[in-house]
N, C-alpha and C positions, 0 to 999 in steps of 0.2 A: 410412223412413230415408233412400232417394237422396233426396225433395225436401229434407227438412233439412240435407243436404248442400248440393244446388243455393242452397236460401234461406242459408245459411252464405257459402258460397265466393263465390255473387258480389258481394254486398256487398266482401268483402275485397276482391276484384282491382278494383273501381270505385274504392275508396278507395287502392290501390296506384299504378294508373294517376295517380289524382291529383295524388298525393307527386312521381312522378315526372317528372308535367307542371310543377308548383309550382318559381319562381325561388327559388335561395338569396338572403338576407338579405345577402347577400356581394353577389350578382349584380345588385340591387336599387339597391345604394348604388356599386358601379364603375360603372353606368350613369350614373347622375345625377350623380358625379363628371365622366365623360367628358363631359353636355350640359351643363356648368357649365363647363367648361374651352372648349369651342368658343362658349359665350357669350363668354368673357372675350379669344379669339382676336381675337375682331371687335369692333374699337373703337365705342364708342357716338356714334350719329349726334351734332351738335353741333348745336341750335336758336339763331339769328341772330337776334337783335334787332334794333329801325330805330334803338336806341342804336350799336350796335355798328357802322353801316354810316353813312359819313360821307355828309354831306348831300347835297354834290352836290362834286365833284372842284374846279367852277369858284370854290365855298364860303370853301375854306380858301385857294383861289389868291387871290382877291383880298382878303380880308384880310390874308394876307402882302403882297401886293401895295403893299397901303395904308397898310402897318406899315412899310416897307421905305424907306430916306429915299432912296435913288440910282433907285427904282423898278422894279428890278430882282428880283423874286423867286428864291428860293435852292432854292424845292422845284421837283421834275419834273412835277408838274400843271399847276404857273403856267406854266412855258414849254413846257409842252406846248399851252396853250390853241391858240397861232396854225396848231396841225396838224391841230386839229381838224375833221371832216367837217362838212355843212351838216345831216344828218340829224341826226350826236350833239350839234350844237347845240340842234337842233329840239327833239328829247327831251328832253334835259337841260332846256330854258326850261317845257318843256312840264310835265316832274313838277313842278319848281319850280312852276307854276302850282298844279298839282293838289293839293302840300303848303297852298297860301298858302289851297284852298278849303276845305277840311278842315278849317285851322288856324281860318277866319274864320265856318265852322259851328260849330265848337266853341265860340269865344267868344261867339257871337250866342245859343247854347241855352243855354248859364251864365247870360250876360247877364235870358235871359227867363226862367229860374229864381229870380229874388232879388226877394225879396218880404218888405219889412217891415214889422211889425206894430207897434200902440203898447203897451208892454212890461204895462200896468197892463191891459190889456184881457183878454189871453189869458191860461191857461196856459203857465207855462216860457215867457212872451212874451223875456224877457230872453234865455235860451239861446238861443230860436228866432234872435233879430238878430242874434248874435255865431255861430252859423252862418251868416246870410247876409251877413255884414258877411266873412265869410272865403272863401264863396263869390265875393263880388263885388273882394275884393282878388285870387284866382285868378284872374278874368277879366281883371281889369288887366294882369298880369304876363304871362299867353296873347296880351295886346293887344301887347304891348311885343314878346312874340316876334314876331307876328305881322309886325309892322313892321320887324324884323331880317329876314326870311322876305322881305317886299317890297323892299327894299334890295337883296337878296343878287339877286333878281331882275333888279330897276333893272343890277346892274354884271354879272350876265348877258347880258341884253340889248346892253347897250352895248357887252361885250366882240365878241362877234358883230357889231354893227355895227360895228365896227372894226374885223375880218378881216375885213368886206368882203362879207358877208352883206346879203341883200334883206330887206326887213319881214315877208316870207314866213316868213322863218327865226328874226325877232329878236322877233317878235311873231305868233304862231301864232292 
């Protein structure tokens, strides 16, 4: 009779213990409330696009520059150029470079991608050409940037050479 007791009563107090270890449904959902509220405390990081960040300060300066009839530009970039250091020139000619090689990889692997077929030969030969015929129209328009890219360069460079910069600086 004591072990059926013993075999009785401890099962209960392990299952009591447990109850009382055990969070309320209450206690469960204020918590997750609480790490829900300290998510929404802290603002979420914002991710920068190379849209969002303008191309080069010297960019928009001299196309206002060039737009501008008394030659006088009205934004703080364009008359900020003449303060600029010989290093933030350096860098600045120098990504400018680094877009134009990018830009000129890019069109060169389009370029070597367009391949057409004679439509009656292939399968889908017709779809196939009117994709590469779309493909090779994208290169053109990449080429046209491109050449806005070199330009924007050219009146980089040149600005530099006219605050009095060495070829060291206007041409990296």
């Amino acid at each position: 009779m004591q072990k059926f007791r013993i075999a009785v009563c401890v099962p209960i107090l392990l299952f009591l213990c447990a109850i009382g270890d055990a969070q309320s449904l209450g206690d469960v959902a204020r918590q997750q409330r609480q790490k829900q509220q300290a998510k929404d405390a802290h603002p979420a990081r914002k991710v920068v696009t190379n849209e969002e960040i303008p191309e080069s300060p010297d960019a928009s300066a001299n196309s206002s520059a060039d737009s501008d009839s008394s030659g006088e530009s009205s934004t703080p970039a364009a008359s900020n150029g003449g303060n600029k250091s010989a290093e933030q020139w350096k860098s600045g000619i120098q990504a400018q470079k680094a877009r134009i090689a990018a830009l000129q990889a890019q069109v060169d692997k389009l370029n070597d991608s367009v391949h057409f077929v004679e439509a009656n030969r292939h399968y889908n030969g017709v779809r196939y050409n009117q994709y590469q015929l779309k493909k090779q129209q994208e290169a053109q328009r990449m080429k046209k940037q491109l050449d806005g890219e070199k330009k924007t360069l050219e009146h980089m460079q040149e600005s530099a050479r006219k605050a009095g910069f060495g070829s060291a600086i206007y041409d990296p």
